[in-house]
C-alpha angles and dihedrals in degrees: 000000000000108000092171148351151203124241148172126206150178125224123213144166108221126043087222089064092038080064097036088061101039084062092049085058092038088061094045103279110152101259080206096054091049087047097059102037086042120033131104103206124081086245086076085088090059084057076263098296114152095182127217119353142166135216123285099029093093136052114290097244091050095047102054088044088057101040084053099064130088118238104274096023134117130229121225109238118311118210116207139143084283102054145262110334134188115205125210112187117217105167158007138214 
């Protein structure tokens, strides 16, 4: 059983761009290089990576989002409180 990921993500304020974006990745844009031009959270330095994390320590939307990918695979736009997000998972524990 999964206990935690890694994930990267990319933080934006409007689901249109959200989707615009998704679309960019999907035709072999650098989901790093997004990150870091797009993003609205400070981990768009990092190329959007949060690191390790378990469940229960982000918001629920974003969590199960997460939790539900397969290593290497790309979520389709997450609304929370934030924002509009788009997860990349890049790994499981």
């Amino acid at each position: 059983m999964t206990t935690e990921v890694r994930a990267s993500h990319i933080l934006v304020k409007t689901e249109e761009e959200a989707k615009s974006l998704y679309e960019e990745i999907k035709n072999g844009a650098s989901f790093a290089e997004l990150a870091e031009k797009k993003s609205l959270c400070p981990s768009g330095q990092n190329g959007g990576d949060l690191g390790f994390f378990g469940k229960g320590m982000m918001v629920k939307p974003f969590e199960e989002a997460a939790f539900a990918l397969e290593v290497g695979e790309l979520s389709q736009p997450v609304q929370t409180q934030f924002g509009w997000h788009l997860i990349e998972l890049t790994g499981k524990n």
